[in-house]
N, C-alpha and C positions, 0 to 999 in steps of 0.2 A: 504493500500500500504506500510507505513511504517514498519507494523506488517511482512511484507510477506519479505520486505528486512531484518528485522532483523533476521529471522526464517533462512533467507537463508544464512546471514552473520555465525551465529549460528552452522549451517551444515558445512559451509565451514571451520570453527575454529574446530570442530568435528572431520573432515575428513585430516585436515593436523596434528592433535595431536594422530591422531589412523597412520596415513601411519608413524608418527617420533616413534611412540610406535612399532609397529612391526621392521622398520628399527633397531632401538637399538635391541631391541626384537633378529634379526635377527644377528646382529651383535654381542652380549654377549654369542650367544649359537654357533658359528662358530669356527672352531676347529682349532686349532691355532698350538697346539701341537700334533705331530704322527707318531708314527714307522714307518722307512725306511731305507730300504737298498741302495737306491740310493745316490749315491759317488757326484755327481751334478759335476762330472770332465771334464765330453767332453760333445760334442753337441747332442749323442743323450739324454745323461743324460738330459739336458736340457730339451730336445725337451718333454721327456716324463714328467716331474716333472711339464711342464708349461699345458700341458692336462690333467694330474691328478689330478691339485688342488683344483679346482673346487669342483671334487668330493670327494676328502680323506677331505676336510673342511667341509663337510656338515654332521652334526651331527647321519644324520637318518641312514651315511653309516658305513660298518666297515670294509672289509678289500679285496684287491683288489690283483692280481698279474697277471704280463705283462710276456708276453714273444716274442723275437722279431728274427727274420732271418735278417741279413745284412749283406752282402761279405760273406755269406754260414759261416760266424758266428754267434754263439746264445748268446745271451745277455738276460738277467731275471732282473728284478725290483719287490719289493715287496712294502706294504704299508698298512699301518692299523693292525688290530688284525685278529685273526682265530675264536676268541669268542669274545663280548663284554667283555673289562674289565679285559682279560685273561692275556697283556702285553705279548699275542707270535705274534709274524709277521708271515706273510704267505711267505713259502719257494715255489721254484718252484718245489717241492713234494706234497706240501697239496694237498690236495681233491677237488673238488668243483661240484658243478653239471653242467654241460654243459647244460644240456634243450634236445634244438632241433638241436645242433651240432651234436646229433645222426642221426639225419636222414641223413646225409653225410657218414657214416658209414654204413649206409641201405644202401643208395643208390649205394657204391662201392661194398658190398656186391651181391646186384643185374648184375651190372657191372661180375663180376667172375663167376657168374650163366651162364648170355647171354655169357661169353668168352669159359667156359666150356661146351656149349651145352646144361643144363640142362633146361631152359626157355629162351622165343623170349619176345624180347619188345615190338613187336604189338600182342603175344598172348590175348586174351581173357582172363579176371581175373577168369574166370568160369569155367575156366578148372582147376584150381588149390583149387576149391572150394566144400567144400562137399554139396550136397544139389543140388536144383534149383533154380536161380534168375532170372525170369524174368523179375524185375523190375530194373533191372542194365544194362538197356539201352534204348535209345531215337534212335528216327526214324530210325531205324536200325544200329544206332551206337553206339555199346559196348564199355566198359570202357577195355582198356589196358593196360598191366602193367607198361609201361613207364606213362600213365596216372597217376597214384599213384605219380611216384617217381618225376614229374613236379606240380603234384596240378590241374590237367586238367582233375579230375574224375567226378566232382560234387557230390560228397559226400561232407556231412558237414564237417564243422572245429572241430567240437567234437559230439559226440553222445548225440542226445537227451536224450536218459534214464539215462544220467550218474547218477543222482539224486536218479534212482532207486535201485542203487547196493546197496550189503549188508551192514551197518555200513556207510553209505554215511560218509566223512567226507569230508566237503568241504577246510579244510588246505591242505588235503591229497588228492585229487579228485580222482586219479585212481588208489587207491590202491586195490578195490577188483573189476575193471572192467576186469574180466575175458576174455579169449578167448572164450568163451561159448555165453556171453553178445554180444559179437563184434556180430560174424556171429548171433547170435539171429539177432540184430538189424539190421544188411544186411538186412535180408530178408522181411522187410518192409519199408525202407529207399526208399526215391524219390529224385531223383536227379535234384539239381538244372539248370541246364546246361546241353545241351549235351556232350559226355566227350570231351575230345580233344580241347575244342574250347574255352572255357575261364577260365583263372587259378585262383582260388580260393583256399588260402592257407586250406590244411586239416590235423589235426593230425589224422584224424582218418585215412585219405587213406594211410599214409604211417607207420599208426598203423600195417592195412591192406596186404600189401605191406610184412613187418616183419612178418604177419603169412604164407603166401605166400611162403615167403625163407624158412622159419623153415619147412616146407611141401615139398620142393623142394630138402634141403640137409638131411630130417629127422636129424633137430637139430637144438638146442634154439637158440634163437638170441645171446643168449650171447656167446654162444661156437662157434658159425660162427664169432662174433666181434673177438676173443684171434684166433681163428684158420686163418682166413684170414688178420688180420691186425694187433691185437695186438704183438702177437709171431715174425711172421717177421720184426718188428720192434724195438722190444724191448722196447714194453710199457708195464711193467709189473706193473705197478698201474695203467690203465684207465679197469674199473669194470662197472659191474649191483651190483651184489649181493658181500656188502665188506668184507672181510674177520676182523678181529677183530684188526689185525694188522692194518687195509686200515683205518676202522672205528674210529682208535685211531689220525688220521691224517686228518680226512674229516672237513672242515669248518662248522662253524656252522652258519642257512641260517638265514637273517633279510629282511622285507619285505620293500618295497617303505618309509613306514614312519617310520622304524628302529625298529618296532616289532619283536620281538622271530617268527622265525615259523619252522616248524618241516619238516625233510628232507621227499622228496617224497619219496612212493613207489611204482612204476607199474608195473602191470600183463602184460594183453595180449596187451596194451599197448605201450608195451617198445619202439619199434623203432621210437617208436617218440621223446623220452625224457629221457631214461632211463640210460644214461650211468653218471657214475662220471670218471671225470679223473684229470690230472695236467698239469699245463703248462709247463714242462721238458716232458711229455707224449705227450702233444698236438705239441709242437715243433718237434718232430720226427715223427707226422701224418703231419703236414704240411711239412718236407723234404721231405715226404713220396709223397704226393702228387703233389710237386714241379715237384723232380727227373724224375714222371712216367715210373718208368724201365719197367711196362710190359704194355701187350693191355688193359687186365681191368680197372688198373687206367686211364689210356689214353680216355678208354671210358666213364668214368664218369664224366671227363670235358666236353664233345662233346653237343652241344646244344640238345633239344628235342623238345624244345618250345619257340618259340619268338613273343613277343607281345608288348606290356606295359612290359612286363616281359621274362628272360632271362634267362631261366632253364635247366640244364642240369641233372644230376642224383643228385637230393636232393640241387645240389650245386646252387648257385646264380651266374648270371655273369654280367657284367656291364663294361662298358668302359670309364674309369675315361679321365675328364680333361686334364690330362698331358699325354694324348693318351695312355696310359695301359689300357690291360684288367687284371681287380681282378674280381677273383673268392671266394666268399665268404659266411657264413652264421652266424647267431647269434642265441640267445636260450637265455632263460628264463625261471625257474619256481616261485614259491612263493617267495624261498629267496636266489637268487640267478639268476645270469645274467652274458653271455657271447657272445664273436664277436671273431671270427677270418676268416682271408682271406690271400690270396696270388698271386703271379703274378710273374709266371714261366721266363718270360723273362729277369725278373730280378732279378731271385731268392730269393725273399723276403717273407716275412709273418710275420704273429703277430697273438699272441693272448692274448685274453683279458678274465681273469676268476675273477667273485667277489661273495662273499658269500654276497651281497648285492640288493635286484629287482629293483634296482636303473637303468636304460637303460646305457650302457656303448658303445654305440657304437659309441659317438661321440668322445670318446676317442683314438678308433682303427681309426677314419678318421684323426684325426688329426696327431696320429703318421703318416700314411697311405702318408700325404701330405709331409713329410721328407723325408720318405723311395725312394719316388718315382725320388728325387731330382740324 
């Protein structure tokens, strides 16, 4: 008995000398010192430097930049480096990869299709598809193309074979998943679900979705992104493919525990993940989409599906607290993470780009909870 108290005395002197060794631990490697451009003058300065610090303190991140709508004025915040170590700040020009903020771009993309006549949102996705698929529907209910752009196809969240592309590289996952690979794998895919009836995030449906449009306007996803939304807008840095000049500005991406990892590339992929842009870029997609000057935009806010989940064309929708509704999406790849949203009635928005896979979205809530005031 004695042996067993001491044993446990032992453990317990063990475990309170290991939690003070990582506390120090934790506290000697917390970053104390870090470029920014925040003036720390007004309130919202504040509001953002006190949701920031958290993360620009923690070692494993490097560099972050905000961008925010309030009174139909644009406000930028910077923080951190563009590269480990480089001592440059990030302007609201750099680069950064969005993720799946792409798919909000699909999806308004789609929107101009359905405005222009060219495809129906309860079309049939097999009409736009070469081949036969039988297996792309349940008890006589076919997958539709608002299905894709909601996550209500039952298609997986990524293709099983991804493994099997050529040169796998699992830093780089879709860099040779081809257009060829996709519909290959269509064509024996089983869907989880029948479509329509339970949302189930998929890159690959709204992978899907991007071949779809590109077959509908005979033209890449990229030249639909500059031709439909970039161009009228005047986001002449948000890209797929960078240009040497873009490339000479793009962040460089660190994973969760502040590893090197190497920018993605995607193929037939893309609309799910494939665009880079900036947060001076991203700020005039979100006036862009505040404003809604025409029906297509207009239609891409419009519900499609309501469940547990609140989907409209790609985008998210939710009805905050303070009675708004934001409309919003976030994205991430390997080294790099992003959030932005907005809420028309009060003409607001933000967004959130970091060359960091660190989750940022509790950042955009917290601005989100000032904005709202």
């Amino acid at each position: 008995m004695k042996l067993r108290t001491s044993i446990l005395l032992l453990f317990t002197l063990m475990a309170t000398l290991i939690k003070a060794q990582k506390s120090d631990s934790s506290f000697r490697s917390k970053r104390v010192s870090y470029l920014s451009d925040n003036k720390k003058q007004t309130t919202l300065d504040t509001v953002v430097e006190k949701a920031i610090i958290d993360f620009i303190q923690s070692p494993e991140n490097c560099g972050i930049s905000i961008g925010i709508i309030k009174n139909d004025t644009d406000f930028f915040y910077n923080y951190g480096e563009t590269k480990r170590n480089n001592k440059t700040l990030p302007t609201k020009n750099t680069l950064f990869e969005i993720g799946s903020i792409t798919k909000t771009f699909c999806g308004i993309i789609l929107a101009y299709a359905v405005s222009e006549g060219k495809i129906k949102l309860d079309d049939d996705i097999r009409k736009f598809l070469p081949g036969k698929y039988p297996n792309l529907e349940t008890n006589k209910r076919f997958i539709q193309v608002k299905h894709l752009a909601n996550h209500t196809s039952g298609l997986p969240r990524i293709p099983e074979d991804m493994h099997s592309q050529f040169n796998f590289d699992k830093l780089d996952p879709y860099k040779s998943y081809d257009r060829k690979m996709m519909l290959s794998y269509l064509k024996t895919v089983n869907l989880s679900t029948q479509p329509g009836t339970v949302c189930e995030y998929s890159n690959y449906g709204m992978a899907l979705l991007g071949l779809i449009l590109e077959k509908v306007y005979d033209k890449s996803f990229e030249e639909l992104v500059k031709e439909k939304i970039c161009l009228p807008n005047n986001m002449n840095s948000t890209s797929i493919n960078l240009t040497s000049a873009q490339s000479d500005i793009f962040a460089t991406g660190y994973n969760k525990t502040g590893d090197w990892t190497p920018h993605w590339h995607i193929d037939g992929m893309v609309a799910a993940g494939g665009i880079k842009s900036s947060t001076a870029d991203m700020l005039a997609y979100l006036h862009y989409n505040i404003n809604e000057k025409d029906s297509a935009i207009k239609l891409a806010h419009i519900s499609t599906f309501k469940d547990r989940s609140n989907i409209a064309l790609a985008w998210n929708i939710i009805h905050t607290k303070a009675g708004n509704e934001l409309i919003w999406h976030n994205g991430a790849t390997f080294g790099f993470s992003s959030f932005c949203g907005f809420i028309k009635d009060k003409k607001t928005a933000f967004v959130i780009l970091s060359n960091s896979g660190t989750n940022v979205d509790y950042i955009g809530l917290a601005i989100l909870k000032f904005l709202q005031k």
